[in-house]
C-alpha positions as CSV (number, residue, x, y, z in Angstrom):
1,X,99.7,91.4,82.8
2,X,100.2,93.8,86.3
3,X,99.8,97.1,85.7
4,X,100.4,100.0,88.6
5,X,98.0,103.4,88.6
6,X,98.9,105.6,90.7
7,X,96.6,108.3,92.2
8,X,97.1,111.4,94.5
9,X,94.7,111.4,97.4
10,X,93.0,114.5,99.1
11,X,93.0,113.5,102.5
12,X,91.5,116.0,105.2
13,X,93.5,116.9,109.0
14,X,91.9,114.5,110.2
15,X,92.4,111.6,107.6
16,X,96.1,112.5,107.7
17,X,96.3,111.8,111.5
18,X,94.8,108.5,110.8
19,X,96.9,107.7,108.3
20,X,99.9,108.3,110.1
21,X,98.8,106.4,112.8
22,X,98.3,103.5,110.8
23,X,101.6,104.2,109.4
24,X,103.1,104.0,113.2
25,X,101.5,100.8,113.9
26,X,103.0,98.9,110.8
27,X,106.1,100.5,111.0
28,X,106.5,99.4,114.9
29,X,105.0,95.8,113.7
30,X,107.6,95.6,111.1
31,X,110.6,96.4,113.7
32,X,109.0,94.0,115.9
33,X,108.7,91.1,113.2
34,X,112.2,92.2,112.4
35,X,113.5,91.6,116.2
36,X,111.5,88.1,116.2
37,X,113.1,87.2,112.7
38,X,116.6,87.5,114.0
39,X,115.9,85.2,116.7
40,X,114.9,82.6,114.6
41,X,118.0,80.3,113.8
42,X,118.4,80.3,109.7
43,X,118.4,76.0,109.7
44,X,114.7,76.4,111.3
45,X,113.3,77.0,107.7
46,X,113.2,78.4,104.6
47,X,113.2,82.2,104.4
48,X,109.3,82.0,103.6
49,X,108.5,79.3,106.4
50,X,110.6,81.6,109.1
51,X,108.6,84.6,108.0
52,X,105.2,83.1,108.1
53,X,105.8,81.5,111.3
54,X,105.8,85.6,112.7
55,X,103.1,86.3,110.7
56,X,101.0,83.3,112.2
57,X,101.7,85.4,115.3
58,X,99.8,88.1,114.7
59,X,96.7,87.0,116.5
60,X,98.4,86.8,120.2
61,X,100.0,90.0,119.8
62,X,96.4,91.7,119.7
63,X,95.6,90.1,123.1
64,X,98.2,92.4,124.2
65,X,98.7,95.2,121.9
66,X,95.7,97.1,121.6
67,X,96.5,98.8,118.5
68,X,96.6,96.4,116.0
69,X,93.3,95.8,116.6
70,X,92.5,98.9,114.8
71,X,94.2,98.0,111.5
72,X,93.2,95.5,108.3
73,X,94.1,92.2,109.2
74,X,96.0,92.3,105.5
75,X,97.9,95.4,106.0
76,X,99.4,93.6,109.0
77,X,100.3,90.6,107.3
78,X,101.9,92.8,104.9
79,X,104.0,94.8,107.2
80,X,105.6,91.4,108.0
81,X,105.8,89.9,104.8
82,X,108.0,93.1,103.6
83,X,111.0,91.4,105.9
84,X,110.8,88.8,103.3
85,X,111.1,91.1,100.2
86,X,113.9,93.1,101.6
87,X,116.3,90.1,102.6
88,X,115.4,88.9,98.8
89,X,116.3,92.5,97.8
90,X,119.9,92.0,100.5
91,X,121.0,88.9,98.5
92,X,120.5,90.0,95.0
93,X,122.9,92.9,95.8
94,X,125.3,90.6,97.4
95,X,125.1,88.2,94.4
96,X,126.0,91.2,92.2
97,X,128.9,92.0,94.4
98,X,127.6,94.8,96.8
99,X,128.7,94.7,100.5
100,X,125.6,94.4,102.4
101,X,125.2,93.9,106.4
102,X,121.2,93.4,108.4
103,X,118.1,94.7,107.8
104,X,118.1,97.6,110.6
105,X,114.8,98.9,112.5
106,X,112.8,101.5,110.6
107,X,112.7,105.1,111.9
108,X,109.4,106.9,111.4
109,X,110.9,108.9,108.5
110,X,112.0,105.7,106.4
111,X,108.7,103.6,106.7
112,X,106.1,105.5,104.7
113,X,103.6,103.2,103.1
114,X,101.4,100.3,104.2
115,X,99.6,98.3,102.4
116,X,95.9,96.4,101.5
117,X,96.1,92.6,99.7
118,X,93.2,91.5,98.0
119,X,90.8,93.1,100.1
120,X,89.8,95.8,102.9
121,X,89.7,98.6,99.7
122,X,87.2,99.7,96.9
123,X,87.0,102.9,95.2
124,X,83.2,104.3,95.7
125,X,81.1,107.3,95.2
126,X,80.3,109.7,98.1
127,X,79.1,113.1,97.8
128,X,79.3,113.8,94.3
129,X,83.6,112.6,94.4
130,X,85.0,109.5,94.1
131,X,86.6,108.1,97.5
132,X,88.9,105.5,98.2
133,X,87.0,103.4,101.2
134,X,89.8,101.7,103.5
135,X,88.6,99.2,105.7
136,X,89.3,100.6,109.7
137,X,90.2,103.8,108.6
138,X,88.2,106.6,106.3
139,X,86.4,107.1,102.9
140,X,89.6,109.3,101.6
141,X,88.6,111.4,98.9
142,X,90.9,110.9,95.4
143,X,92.0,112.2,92.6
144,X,91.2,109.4,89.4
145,X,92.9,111.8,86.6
146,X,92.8,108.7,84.7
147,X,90.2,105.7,84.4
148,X,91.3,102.4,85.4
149,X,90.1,99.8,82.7
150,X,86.8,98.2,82.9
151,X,88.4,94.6,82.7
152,X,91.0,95.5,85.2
153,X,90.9,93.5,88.7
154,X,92.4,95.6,91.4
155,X,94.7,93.3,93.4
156,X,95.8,95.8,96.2
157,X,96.2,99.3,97.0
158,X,99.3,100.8,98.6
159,X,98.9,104.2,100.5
160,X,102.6,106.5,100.7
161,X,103.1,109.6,102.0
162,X,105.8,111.4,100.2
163,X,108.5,113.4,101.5
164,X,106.5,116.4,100.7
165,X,104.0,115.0,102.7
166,X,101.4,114.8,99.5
167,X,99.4,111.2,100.1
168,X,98.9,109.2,97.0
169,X,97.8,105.4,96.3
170,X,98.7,103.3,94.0
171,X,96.9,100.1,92.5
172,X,97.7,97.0,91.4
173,X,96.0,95.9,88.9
174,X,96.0,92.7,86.8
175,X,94.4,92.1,83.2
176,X,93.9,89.3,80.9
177,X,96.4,90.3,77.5
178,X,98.0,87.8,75.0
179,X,101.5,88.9,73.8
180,X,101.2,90.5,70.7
181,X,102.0,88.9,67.2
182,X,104.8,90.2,65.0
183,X,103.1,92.7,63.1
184,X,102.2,91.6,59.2
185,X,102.7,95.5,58.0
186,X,106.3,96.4,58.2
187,X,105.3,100.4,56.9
188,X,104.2,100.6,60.3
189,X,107.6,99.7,62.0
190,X,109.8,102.4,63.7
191,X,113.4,102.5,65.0
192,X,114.5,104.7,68.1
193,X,117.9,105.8,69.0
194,X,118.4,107.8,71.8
195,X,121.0,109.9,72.5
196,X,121.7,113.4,75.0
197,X,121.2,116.4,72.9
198,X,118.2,114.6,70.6
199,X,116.5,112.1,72.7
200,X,114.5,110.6,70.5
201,X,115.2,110.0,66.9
202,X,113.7,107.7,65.0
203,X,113.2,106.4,60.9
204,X,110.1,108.6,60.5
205,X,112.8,111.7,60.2
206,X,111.3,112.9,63.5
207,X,114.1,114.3,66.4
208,X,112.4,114.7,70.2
209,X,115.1,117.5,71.9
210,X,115.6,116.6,75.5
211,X,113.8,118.0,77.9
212,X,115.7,121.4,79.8
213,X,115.8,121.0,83.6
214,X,118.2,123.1,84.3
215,X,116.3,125.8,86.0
216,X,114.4,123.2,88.3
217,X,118.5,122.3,89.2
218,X,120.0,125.2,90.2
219,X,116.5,125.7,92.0
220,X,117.2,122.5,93.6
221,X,121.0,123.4,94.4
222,X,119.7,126.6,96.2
223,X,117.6,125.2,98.5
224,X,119.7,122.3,99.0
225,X,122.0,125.0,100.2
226,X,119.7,126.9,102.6
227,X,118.8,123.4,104.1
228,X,122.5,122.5,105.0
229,X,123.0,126.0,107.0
230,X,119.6,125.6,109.1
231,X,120.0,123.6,112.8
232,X,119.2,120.0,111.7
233,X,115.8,118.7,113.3
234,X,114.9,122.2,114.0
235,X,111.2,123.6,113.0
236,X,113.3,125.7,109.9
237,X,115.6,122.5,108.8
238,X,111.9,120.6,108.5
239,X,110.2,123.5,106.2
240,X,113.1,123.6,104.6
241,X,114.0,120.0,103.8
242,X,110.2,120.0,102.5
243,X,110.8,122.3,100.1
244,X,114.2,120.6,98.6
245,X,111.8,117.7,98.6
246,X,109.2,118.9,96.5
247,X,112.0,120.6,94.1
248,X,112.9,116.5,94.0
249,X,109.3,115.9,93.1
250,X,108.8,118.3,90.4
251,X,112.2,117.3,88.5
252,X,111.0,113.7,89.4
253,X,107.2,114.6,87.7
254,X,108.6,116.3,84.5
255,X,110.7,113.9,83.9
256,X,108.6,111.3,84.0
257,X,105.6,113.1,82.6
258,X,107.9,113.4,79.4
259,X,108.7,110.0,79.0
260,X,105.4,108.4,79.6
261,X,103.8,110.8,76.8
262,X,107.2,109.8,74.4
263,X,106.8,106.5,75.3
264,X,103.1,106.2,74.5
265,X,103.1,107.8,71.0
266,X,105.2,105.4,69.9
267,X,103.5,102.2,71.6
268,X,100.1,103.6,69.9
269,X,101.0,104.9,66.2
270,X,103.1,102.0,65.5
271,X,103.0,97.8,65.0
272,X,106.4,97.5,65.9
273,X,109.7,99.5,67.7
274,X,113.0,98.2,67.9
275,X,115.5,99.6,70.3
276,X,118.7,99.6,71.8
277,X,119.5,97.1,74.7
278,X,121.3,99.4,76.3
279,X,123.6,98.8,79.3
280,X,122.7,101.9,81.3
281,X,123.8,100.8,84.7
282,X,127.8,100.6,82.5
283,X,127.4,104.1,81.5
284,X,126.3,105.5,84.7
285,X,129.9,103.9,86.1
286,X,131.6,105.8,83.4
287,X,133.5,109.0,84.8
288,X,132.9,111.2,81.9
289,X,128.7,112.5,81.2
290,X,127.8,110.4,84.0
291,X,125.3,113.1,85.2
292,X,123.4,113.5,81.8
293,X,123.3,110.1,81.0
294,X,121.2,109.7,84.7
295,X,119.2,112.3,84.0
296,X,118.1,110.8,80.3
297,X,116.7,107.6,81.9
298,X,117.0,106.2,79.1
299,X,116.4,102.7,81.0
300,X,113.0,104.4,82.4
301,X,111.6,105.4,79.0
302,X,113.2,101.7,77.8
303,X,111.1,100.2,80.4
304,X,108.0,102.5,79.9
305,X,108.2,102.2,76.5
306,X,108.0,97.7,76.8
307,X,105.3,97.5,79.0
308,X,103.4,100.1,77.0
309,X,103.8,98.4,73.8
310,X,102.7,95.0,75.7
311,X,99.3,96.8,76.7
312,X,98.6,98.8,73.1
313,X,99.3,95.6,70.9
314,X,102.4,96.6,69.6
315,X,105.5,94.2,69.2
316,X,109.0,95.5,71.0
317,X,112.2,94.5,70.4
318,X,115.5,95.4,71.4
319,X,118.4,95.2,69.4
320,X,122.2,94.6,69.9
321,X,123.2,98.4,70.0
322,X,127.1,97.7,69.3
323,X,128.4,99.2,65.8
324,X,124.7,100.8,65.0
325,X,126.2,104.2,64.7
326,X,129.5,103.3,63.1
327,X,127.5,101.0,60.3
328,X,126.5,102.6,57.2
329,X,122.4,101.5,56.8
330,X,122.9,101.2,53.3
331,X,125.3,98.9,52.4
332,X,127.0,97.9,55.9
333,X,130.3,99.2,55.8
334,X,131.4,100.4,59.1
335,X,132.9,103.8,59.7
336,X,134.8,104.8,62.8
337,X,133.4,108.4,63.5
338,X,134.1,110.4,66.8
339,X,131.6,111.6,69.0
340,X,131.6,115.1,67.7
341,X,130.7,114.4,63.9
342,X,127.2,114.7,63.6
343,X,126.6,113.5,60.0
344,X,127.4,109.7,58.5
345,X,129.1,109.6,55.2
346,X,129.6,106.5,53.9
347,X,133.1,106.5,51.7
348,X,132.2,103.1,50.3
349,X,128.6,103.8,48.7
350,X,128.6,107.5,49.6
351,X,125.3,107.6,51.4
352,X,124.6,110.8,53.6
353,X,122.0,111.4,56.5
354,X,121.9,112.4,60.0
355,X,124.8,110.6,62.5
356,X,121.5,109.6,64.6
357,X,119.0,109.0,61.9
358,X,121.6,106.5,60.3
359,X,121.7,104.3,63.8
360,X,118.0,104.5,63.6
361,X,117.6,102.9,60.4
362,X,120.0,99.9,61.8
363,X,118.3,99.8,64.8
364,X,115.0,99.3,62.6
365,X,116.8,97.0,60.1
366,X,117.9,94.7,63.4
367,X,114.8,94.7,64.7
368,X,112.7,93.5,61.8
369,X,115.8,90.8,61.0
370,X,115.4,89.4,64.9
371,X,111.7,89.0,64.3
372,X,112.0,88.0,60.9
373,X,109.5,90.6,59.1
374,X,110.3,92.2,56.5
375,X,113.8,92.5,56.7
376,X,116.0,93.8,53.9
377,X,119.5,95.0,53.2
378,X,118.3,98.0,51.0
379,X,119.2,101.3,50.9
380,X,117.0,103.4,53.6
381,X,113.7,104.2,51.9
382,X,112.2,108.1,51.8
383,X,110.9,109.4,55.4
384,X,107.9,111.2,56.0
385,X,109.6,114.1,56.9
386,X,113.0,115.5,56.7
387,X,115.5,114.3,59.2
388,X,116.4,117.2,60.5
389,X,113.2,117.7,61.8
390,X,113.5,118.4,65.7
391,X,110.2,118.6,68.6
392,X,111.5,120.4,71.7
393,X,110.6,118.7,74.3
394,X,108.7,121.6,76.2
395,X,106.0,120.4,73.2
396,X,105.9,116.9,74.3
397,X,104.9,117.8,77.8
398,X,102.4,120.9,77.0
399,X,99.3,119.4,78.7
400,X,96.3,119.1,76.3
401,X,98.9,119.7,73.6
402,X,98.3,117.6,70.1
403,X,99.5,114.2,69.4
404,X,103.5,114.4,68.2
405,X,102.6,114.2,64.6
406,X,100.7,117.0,64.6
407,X,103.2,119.1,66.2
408,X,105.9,117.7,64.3
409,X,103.5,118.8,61.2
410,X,102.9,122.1,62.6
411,X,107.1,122.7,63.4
412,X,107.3,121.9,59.3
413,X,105.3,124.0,58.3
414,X,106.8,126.8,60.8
């Protein structure tokens, strides 16, 4: 399985000159790979053949361009291999129906990482701090917030500079992991539905709140204002667009900071979750709540949630979401009930819980039937706690904060 850990570097004046240059060099390489590529008539190869043969290049352009001496042979190779990638990434929007033209040159502004394949790159210590040693350029000092696993082989390293102009690196990093069986213990099984105003609820009787970001929004709508009266490419435009690029950041990092913490809980206390399959990309082209359903990410935290559950053992499925709120998970009967009604009563058995806590308990019931565990058409057993039990999300995030049983404990007790 690939993994990705991503770091921030701590890169001094004089490392960030150097990285920029390198930066330059692959970005002009790239344009000029790009130029060559288009020259190339389309019946002269496959896409891979044509892109190689510019690669195979490389060496007689450093008889004549001195600096690409001065870079990794790999991060070169890379710079041209990326034509490859983004004509792959051209087609697949034009197979989906996207209009689409030519891959265009790359301004300084839009070409902001490069990269190391296989080798060229080791992390080291220097000085009492860990560095990250790049081959033909610096020992870069870095932050590792987070230990990369001892039976992890790194792969390659890619170096970005953000729009905020923060550095950071990020691995790639394979290990050896056999899918995981479905679990033997269904007591240990859990169904999720997320929603807007709870984001997570699941059969345990536990209901995550979404997470508030509408200070860092109207934060971000104030200096997006300010940036669109200063003179654009002026010294004050570029502090300013720095600044509405790190308010992008921080929404960006507390976003995802809450759904990787959400998403790990549940991979680590449980042997299997079941989902919804949702179609996210149809909702976002709805014209009504278009804006909240982008910022749930609900297809991030999905995604999060998968590869998370690959890596801690666990078994995750996802179900078919149609009719799981409207079905009664006791005895099946479905109920048509509109978006404002909050609570599922059944008329046919009479069975009463939570609108969302109902849908989890089909969600959960779907899950187990698809793997064939423990499935059973029974009433709903007793949670572990009540299902009006609600985490705000500010909890979730609290760094060094307990694990989300205990605070779910602790806001019961409250």
């Amino acid at each position: 399985m690939y993994y990705a850990y991503k770091y921030r570097l701590k890169p001094s004046d004089a490392h960030r000159e150097e990285l920029d240059r390198h930066r330059d060099i692959c970005r002009q390489l790239y344009n000029h790979a790009l130029y060559r590529f288009d020259q190339i008539p389309e019946d002269a190869g496959t896409l891979n053949q044509r892109v190689r043969s510019i690669r195979d290049e490389l060496p007689s352009l450093k008889e004549w361009w001195d600096g690409l001496s001065g870079v990794y042979s790999t991060v070169l190779q890379t710079a041209v291999m990326r034509i490859e990638q983004n004509v792959k990434s051209l087609g697949g929007l034009k197979e989906d129906g996207h209009g689409v033209g030519q891959l265009t040159w790359k301004p300084p502004r839009e070409f902001r990482s490069f990269t190391y394949s296989q080798s060229g790159f080791k992390l080291d210590k220097k000085g009492g701090q860990t560095v990250l040693s790049l081959s033909k350029l610096a020992d870069i000092p870095i932050r590792l917030h987070r230990a990369i696993p001892d039976d992890a082989k790194l792969k390659q390293v890619s170096v970005k500079k953000e729009p905020t102009g923060e550095w950071f690196a990020t691995f790639g990093v394979q290990m050896d992991r056999e899918p995981p069986e479905p679990p033997e213990n269904p007591e240990k099984c859990v169904g999720i539905d997320v929603g807007i105003l709870k984001y997570a609820h699941d059969t345990d009787g536990t209901a995550v709140g979404s997470l508030d970001l509408s200070d860092d929004r109207e934060r971000l709508e104030r200096e997006q204002r300010k940036l669109s009266r200063k003179q654009h490419e002026s010294n004050n435009w570029e502090r300013q667009r720095r600044r509405v690029a790190e308010c992008h950041a921080d929404l960006r990092r507390k976003r995802r900071d809450f759904l990787h913490k959400l998403s790990n809980y549940y991979a680590r206390e449980y042997d299997l979750v079941a989902v919804e399959d949702l179609n996210v990309k149809g909702m976002m082209e709805s014209p009504s709540n278009s804006r909240n359903t982008a910022s749930a990410a609900w297809r991030t935290f999905l995604s999060l949630l998968e590869y998370k559950c690959k890596r801690e053992g666990a078994h995750f499925v996802a179900v078919n979401p149609r009719g799981t709120t409207k079905e009664c998970a006791s005895c099946g009967v479905s109920t048509d009930k509109p978006l404002w009604v909050r609570e599922h009563s059944c008329p046919a058995c009479g069975f009463e819980a939570d609108r969302d806590a109902n849908a989890a308990w089909n969600i959960r019931s779907r899950g187990l039937k698809d793997v064939g565990v423990g499935y059973s058409e029974s009433t709903p057993v007793e949670t572990a706690l009540p299902v009006d039990t609600v985490v705000s999300a500010k909890r979730v995030i609290e760094a060094g904060s307990p694990t989300l049983t205990e605070r779910t404990a602790s806001a019961v007790s409250e």
